[in-house]
C-alpha positions, 0 to 999 in steps of 0.5 A, a space after each residue: 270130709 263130708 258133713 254126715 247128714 243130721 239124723 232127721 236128714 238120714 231119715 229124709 233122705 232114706 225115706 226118699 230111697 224107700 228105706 227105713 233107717 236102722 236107727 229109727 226101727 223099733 227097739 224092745 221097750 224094755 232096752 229103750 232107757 235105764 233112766 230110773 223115777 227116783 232120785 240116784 246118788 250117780 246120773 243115769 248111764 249114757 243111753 245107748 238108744 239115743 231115740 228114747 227120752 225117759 220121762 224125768 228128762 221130758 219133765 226136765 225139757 218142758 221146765 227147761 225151754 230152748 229159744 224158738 229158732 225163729 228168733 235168731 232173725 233177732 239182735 236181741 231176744 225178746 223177753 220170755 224167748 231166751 231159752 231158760 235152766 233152771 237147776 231147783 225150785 225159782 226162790 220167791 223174792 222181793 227187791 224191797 230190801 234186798 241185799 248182796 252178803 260180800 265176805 270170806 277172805 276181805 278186809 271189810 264184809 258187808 252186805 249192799 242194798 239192791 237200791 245201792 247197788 243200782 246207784 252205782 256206775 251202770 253197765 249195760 251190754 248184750 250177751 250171748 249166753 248159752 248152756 253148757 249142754 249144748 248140742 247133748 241130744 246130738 250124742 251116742 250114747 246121749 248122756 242124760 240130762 236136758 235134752 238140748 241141740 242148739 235152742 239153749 241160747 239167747 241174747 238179752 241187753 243186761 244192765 247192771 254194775 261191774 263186779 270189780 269195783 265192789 271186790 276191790 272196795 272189800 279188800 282182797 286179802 292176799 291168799 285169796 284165790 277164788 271168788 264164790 257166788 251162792 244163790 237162793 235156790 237150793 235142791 238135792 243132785 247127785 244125792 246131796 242136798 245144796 244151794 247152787 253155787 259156783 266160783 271163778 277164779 279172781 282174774 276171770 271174776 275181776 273182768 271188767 265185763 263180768 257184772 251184777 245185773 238187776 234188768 234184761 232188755 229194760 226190764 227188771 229181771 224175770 223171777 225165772 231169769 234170776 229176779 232181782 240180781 243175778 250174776 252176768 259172766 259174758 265169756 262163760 257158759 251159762 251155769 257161772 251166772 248164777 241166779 237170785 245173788 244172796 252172797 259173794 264170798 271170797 275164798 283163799 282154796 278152790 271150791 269143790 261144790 257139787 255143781 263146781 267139780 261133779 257136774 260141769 265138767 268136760 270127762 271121758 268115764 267117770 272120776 277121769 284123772 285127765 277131767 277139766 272144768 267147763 268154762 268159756 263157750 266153746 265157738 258156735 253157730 246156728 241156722 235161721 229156719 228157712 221156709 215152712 216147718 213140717 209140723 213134727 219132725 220141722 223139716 222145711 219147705 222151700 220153694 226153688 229159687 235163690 234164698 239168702 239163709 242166714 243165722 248167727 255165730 258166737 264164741 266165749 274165747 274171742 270174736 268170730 272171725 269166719 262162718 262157713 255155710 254148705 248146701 249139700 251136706 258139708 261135701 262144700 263149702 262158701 264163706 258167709 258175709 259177717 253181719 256185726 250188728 252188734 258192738 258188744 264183744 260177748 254178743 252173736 254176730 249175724 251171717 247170710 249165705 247165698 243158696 240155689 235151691 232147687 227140687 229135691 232134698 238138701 241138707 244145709 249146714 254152717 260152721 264157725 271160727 274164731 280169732 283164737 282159730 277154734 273151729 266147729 267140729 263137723 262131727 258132734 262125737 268129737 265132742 262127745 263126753 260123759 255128761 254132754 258138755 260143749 257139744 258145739 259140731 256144725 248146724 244142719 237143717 234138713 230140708 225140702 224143695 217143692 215147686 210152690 212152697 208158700 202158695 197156701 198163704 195167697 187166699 183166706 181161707 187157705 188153698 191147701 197144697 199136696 206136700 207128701 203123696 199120702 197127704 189127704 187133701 180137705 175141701 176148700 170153703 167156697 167163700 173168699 175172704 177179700 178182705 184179708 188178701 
């Protein structure tokens, strides 16, 4: 079955053929979006116009960043690259005299210093974290909220200490069921007013590798990034390791919070009888930008000839075990060379693929398995759900192949190249730069 083309895809390929794409023609502005300017007790209905994105979710996209793509080329993401959500205001805190609250269903609750915490055994591992609404934008209708396609991820080295320990030292008590972690922030969704807080079950919250990290790459946290302790679950998606820890407590009933049982949640309409929780990261992949971006719709640019196009894969319920690359849009496929440059079991693996560029437009796509046997779905509506969780379908990059691709970079000042027949050629100071060649 062949990949369809990504929507940027159809259009290159319909403009190619003299043709405008349906979806891309102008709608009555007033049929664009239902995406009201003040708070609702309900999210927004699903746009059914999928081009529209209302002016609360570009807020939301300009607070929320994405990972440049860029930086895939990375084992681990620099600082500030790591795509960023953050649900309510980012708490001011101090690490001076900062401290944990570790209570509910225990033998002795306490609060621990930060100081504490960092004297005790240290882990430090490389992660992959990713947002559960991954892949949403690709949807129709798209469900609203940030607008995300594959840029909410990154990979940072946390270092902290692992959680199990402490929960064991406070003494479980036996009708305990659930572990609650309430941060510092706190704000108003689906009407009510809340601190962020999530649970997890004792078994996924006694894994050795779930931790209480105070450092990224190094670095202590970035206030942004959960400064000065957060909570690290590597297997999960991004929303259970909250942020700016003020209290763990242990519960012996499930929670049933707002951003627990109303938010994250995989649900075909709404109060779906058969909803199930989002947890682990579904498999994924993404593909390392290849070539030159056109500036706006960041279609590349290459020059024929042989590229290696690589990229990077990831999953929450085991290694992966096989990335798959095409090069005409999904109609076939080649198997990737792994590139397991990282040891952590929760880090991305790298990928490479062999590609025969040659003139006119392609569109390349990659797709991944894991040791459980999960596998990208080719289409993102196979994933499709009300809020556009896990929306994991195979990457795609459109691009374009010009004989000399690359050329403008081999003069300062710059020799400009005719991309597109309607581009308007500027002239070219007759001063050369030497010194810069």
């Amino acid at each position: 079955m062949p990949l369809s083309l990504s929507r940027r895809g159809l259009a290159l390929a319909a403009a190619s053929l003299g043709a405008l794409p349906r979806r891309a023609r102008a709608q009555d502005a007033s049929t664009c979006n239902t995406v009201p300017d003040v708070p609702t007790a309900e999210r927004p209905p699903p746009q059914a116009y999928w081009r529209s994105i209302s002016d609360p979710e570009l807020d939301l996209a300009f607070r929320c960043h994405g990972m440049m793509p860029e930086f895939l080329a990375d084992d681990v993401t620099p600082l500030g690259v790591h795509y960023l959500l953050n649900h309510f205001a980012i708490p001011a805190l101090d690490a001076d005299g900062y401290a944990v609250a570790i209570g509910g269903k225990v033998a002795n609750p306490r609060k621990v210093p930060l100081a504490e915490l960092q004297g005790r055994p240290t882990l430090t591992q490389a992660v992959t974290m990713e947002c559960a609404g991954t892949g949403r934008r690709t949807l129709s209708p798209r469900p609203v909220y940030v607008p995300w396609d594959k840029e909410c991820i990154g990979t940072y080295q946390w270092t902290g200490t692992p959680l199990a320990p402490l929960l064991q030292e406070a003494g479980i008590d036996p009708s305990a069921v659930e572990v609650l972690f309430s941060g510092w922030d706190s704000g108003v969704d689906l009407g009510v007013e809340h601190a962020f807080e999530r649970s997890l079950p004792i078994a996924e919250a006694m894994r050795a590798e779930v931790m209480l990290a105070w450092a990224a790459n190094g670095q202590p946290l970035l206030p942004e990034h959960g400064f000065p302790l957060r909570l690290v679950v590597p297997s999960w998606y991004g929303m259970a390791s909250v942020k700016w820890l003020r209290a763990i407590t242990v519960l012996d009933a499930p929670f049933e919070g707002v951003q627990q049982k109303q938010v994250y949640i995989y649900e075909q309409v709404k109060d779906d009888p058969n909803a199930s929780p989002v947890q682990h990261k579904r498999v994924n992949s993404a593909i390392l930008p290849v070539g030159y971006p056109d500036l706006v719709s960041r279609v590349a640019f290459v020059a024929p000839g042989t590229l290696t196009v690589r990229g990077r894969a990831w999953s929450g319920n085991g290694r992966v075990a096989r990335v798959e690359f095409s090069a005409d849009g999904g109609a076939s496929w080649q198997d990737a060379q792994l590139q397991r440059t990282l040891a952590d079991p929760y880090a991305w693996v790298g990928w490479q693929a062999s590609w025969s560029a040659s003139d006119g437009a392609a569109v390349l796509a990659c797709r991944a398995t894991d040791e459980t046997g999960q596998v990208q779905p080719l289409d993102p509506q196979a994933a499709w759900n009300l809020g556009g969780n896990g929306v994991n379908a195979a990457a795609r990059l459109p691009v374009m192949v010009q004989d000399g691709v690359g050329s403008v970079l081999a003069q300062v000042p710059c020799q400009p190249r005719l991309a597109l027949p309607d581009g308007r050629l500027p002239p070219v100071p007759d001063a050369l730069n030497t010194a810069a060649v």
